[in-house]
C-alpha positions as CSV (number, residue, x, y, z in Angstrom):
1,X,0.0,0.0,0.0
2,X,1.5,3.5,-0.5
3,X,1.4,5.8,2.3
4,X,1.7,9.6,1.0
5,X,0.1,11.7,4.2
6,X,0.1,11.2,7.8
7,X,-4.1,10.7,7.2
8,X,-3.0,7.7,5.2
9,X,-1.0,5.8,7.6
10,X,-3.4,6.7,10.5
11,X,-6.6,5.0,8.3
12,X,-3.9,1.5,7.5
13,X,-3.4,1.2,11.4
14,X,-6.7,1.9,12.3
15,X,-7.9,-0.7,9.7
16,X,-4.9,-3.5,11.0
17,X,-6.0,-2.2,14.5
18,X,-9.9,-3.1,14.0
19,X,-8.6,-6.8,12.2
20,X,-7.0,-7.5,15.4
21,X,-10.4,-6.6,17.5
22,X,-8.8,-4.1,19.6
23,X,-10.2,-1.0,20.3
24,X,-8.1,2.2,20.8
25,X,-7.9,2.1,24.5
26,X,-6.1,-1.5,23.9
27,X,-3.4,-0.1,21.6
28,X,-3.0,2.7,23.7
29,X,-2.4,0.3,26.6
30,X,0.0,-1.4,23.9
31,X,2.3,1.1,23.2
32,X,2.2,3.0,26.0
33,X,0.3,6.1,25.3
34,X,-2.8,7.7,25.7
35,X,-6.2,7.1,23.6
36,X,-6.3,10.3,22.6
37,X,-3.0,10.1,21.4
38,X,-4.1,6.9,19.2
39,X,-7.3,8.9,18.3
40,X,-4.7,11.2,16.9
41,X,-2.7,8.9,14.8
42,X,-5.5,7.6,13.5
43,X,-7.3,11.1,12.6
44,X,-3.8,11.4,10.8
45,X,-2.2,14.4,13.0
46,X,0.7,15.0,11.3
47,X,2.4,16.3,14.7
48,X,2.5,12.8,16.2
49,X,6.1,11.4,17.6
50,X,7.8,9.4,15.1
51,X,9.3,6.8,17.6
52,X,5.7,6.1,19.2
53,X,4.3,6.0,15.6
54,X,7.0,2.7,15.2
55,X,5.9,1.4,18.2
56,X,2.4,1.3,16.9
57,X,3.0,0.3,14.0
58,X,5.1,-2.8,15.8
59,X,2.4,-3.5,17.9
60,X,0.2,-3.6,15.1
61,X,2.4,-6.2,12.9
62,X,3.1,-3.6,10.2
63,X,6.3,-2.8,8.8
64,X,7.2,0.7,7.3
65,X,9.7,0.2,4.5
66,X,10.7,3.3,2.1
67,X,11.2,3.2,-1.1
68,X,11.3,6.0,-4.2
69,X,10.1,6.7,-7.6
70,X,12.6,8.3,-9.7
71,X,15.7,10.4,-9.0
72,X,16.1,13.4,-10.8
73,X,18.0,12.6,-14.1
74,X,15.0,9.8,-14.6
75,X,17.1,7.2,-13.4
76,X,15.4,4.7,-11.2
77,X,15.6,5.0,-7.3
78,X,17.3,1.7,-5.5
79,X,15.1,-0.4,-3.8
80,X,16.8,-1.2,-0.6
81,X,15.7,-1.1,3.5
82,X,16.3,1.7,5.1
83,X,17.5,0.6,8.6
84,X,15.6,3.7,10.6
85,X,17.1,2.9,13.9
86,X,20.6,3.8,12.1
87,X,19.6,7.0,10.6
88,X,18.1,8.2,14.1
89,X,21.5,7.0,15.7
90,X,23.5,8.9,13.2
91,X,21.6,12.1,13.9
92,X,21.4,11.9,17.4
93,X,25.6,11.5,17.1
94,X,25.7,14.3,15.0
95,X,23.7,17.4,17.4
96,X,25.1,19.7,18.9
């Protein structure tokens, strides 16, 4: 499925969420967070933490894997995992 707006990746985990039979107050409980927060994600609040959305999305059996269309020049993007937890490391390393 391709995810282009927060308000898409709220509606996938609210749909895997509802497959699972839980309601919002049991993935809250999940991933540590509030309902409202979940109510949030779901609504597609584009202000939502990016760790907790992973968390959610763990919880939920969903993977998040990026990919691209085409690099400028019209040469095709690589299709490769992008190992998140590295990139997040690497910033962290490089703040001031």
């Amino acid at each position: 499925m391709r995810i282009r707006t927060a308000k898409d990746l709220g509606l996938l985990a609210r749909e895997q969420r509802k497959r699972r039979g839980w309601g919002q107050a049991e993935l809250a409980e999940r991933v540590g967070v509030s309902r409202q927060w979940v109510v949030a994600f779901e609504g597609g609040k584009p202000g939502v933490e990016l760790g907790l959305v992973l968390r959610t999305l763990h919880e939920l059996g969903l993977e998040l894997e990026i990919g691209g269309g085409e690099q400028s020049g019209g040469a095709p993007a690589l299709e490769s995992a992008v190992d998140l937890d590295a990139l997040l490391e690497r910033a962290r390393r490089t703040e001031p």
